[in-house]
DRENDREN-688971 format. One record per residue: residue number from 0; residue in one letter; chain; x, y negated, z negated of N, C-alpha, C in turn. Coordinates in nm, 3 decimals. Example, Ala and Ser with C-alpha at 12.3 -4.5 7.8 and 13.67 -1.06 7.14 Angstrom:
// DRENDREN-688971
0:A:A:1.319:0.569:-0.780:1.230:0.450:-0.780:1.320:0.330:-0.780 $
1:S:A:1.285:0.225:-0.708:1.367:0.106:-0.714:1.290:-0.003:-0.787 $
// end
This chain:
// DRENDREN-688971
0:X:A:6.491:-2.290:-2.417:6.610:-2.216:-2.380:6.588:-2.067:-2.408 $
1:X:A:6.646:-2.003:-2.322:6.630:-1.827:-2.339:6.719:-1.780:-2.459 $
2:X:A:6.664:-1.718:-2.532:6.751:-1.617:-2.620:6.844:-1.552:-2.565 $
3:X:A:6.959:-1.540:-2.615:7.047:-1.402:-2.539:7.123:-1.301:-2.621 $
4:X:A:7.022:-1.211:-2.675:7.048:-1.130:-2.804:7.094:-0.999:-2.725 $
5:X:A:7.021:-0.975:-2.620:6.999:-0.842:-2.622:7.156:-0.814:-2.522 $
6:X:A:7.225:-0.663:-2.512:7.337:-0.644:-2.470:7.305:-0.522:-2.364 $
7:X:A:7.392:-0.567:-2.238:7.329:-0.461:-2.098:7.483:-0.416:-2.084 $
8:X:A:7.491:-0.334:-2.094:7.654:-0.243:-2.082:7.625:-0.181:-1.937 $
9:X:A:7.711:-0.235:-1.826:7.693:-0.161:-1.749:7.866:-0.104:-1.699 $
10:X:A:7.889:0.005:-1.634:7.984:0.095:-1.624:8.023:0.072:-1.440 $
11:X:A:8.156:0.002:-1.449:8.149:-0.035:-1.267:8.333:0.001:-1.276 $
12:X:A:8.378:0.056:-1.135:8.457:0.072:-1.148:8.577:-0.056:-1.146 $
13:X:A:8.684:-0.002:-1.223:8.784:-0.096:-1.307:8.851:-0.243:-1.208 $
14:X:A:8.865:-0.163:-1.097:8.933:-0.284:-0.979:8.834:-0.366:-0.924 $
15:X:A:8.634:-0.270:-0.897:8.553:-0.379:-0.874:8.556:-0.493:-1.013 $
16:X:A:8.570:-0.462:-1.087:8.577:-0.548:-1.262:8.630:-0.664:-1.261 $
17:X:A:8.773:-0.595:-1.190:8.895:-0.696:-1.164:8.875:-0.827:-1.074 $
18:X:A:8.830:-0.782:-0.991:8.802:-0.857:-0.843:8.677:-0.958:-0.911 $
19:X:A:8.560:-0.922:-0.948:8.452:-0.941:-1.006:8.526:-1.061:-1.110 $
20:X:A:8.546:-1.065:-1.211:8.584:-1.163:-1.292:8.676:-1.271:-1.267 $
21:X:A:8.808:-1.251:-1.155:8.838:-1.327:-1.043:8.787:-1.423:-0.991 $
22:X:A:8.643:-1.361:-0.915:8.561:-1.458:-0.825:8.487:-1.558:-0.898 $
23:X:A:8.473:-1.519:-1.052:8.386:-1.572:-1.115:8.455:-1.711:-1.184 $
24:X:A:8.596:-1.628:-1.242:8.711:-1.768:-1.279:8.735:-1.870:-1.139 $
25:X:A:8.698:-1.829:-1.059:8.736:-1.907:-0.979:8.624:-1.996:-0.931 $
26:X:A:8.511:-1.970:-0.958:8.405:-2.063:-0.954:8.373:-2.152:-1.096 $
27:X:A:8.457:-2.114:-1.186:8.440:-2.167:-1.321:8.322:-2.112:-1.369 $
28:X:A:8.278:-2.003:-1.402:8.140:-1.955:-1.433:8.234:-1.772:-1.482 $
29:X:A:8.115:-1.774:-1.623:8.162:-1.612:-1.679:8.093:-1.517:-1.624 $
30:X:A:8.155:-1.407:-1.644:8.099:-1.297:-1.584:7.937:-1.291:-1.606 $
31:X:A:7.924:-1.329:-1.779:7.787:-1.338:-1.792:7.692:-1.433:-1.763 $
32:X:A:7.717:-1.569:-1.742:7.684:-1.620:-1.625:7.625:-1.601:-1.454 $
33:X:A:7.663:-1.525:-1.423:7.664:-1.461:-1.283:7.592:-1.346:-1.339 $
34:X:A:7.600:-1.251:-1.388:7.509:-1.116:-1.399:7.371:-1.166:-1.460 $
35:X:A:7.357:-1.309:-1.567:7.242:-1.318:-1.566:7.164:-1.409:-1.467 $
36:X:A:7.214:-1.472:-1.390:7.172:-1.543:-1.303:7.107:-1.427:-1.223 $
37:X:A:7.200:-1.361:-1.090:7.162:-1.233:-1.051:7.056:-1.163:-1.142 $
38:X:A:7.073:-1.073:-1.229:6.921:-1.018:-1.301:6.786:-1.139:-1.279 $
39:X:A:6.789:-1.301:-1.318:6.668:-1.339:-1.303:6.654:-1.386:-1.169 $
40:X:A:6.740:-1.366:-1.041:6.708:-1.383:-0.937:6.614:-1.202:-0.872 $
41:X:A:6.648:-1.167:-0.896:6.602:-1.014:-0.890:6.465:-1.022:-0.959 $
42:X:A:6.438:-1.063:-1.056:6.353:-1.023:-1.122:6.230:-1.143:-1.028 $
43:X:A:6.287:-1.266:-0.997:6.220:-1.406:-0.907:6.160:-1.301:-0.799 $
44:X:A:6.245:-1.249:-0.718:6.222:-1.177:-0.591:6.098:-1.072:-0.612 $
45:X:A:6.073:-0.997:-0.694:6.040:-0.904:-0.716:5.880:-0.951:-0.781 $
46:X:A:5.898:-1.067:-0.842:5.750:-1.097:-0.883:5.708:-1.198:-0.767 $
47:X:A:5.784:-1.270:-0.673:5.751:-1.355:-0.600:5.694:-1.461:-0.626 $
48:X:A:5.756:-1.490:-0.798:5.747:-1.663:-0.828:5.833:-1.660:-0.942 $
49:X:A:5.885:-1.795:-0.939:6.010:-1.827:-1.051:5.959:-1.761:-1.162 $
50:X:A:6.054:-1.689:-1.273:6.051:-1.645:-1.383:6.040:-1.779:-1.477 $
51:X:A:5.908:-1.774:-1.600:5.897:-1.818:-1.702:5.953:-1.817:-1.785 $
52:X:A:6.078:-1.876:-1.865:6.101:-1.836:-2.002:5.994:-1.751:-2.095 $
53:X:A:6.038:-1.673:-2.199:5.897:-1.653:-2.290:5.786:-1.569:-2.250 $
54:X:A:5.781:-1.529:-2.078:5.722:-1.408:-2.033:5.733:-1.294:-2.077 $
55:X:A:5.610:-1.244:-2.123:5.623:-1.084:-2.187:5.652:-0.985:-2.064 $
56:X:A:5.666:-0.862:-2.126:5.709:-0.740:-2.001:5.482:-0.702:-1.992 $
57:X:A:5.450:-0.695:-2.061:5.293:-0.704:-2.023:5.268:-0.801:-1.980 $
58:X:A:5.296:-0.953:-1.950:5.258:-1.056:-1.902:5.318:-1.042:-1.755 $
59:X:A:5.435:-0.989:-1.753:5.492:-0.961:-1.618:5.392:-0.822:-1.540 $
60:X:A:5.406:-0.751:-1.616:5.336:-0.553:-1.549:5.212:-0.638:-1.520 $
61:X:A:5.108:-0.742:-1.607:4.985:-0.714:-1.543:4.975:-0.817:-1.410 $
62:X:A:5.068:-0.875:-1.384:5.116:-0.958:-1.288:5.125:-0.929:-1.138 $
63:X:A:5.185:-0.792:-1.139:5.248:-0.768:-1.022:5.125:-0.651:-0.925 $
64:X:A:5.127:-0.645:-0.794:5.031:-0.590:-0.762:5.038:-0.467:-0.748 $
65:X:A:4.902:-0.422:-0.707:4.917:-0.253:-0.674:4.922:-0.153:-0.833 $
66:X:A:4.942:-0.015:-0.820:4.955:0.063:-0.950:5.033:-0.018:-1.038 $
67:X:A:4.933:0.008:-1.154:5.029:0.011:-1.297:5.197:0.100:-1.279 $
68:X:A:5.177:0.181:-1.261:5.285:0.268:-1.279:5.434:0.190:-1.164 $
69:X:A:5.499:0.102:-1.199:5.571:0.039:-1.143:5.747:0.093:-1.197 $
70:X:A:5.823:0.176:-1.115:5.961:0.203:-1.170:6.023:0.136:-1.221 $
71:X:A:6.085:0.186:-1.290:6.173:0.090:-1.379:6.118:0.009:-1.518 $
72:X:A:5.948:0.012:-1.478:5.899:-0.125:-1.606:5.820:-0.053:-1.693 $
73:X:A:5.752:0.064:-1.638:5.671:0.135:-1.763:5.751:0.223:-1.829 $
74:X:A:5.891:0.251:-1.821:6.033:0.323:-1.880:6.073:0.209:-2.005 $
75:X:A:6.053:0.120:-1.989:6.125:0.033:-2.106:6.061:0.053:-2.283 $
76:X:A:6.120:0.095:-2.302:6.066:0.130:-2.461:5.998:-0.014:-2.601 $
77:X:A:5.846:0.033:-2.618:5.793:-0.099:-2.675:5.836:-0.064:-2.823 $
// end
């Protein structure tokens, strides 16, 4: 099972929020539910094979093709 320590604050406006947690009660599923689903579907797409539990961010970077220098992943602080 995945850990879920770490906390992603993101800033969306108040009525998308509204609407957003709505759709989500109404599927019976929490907000955080749905945003982490979404993040590891994103992250699926982007490596172009299901995400591993327990994958490092170096197990992922040396993974993916083309330059090292990939946005977004060599910014994350070790």
């Amino acid at each position: 099972m995945e850990q879920r320590t770490t906390r992603l604050t993101v800033l969306i406006d108040p009525r998308k929020k509204e609407v957003f947690e709505h759709l989500c009660a109404r599927e019976d599923q929490t907000p955080s539910q749905v945003v982490r689903r979404l993040i590891r579907e994103y992250i699926e797409q982007r490596l172009g094979r299901p995400w591993q539990p327990g994958e490092s961010l170096e197990h992922v970077r040396d993974a993916l093709p083309g330059p090292r220098a990939q946005p977004g992943l060599d910014d994350v602080e070790r």
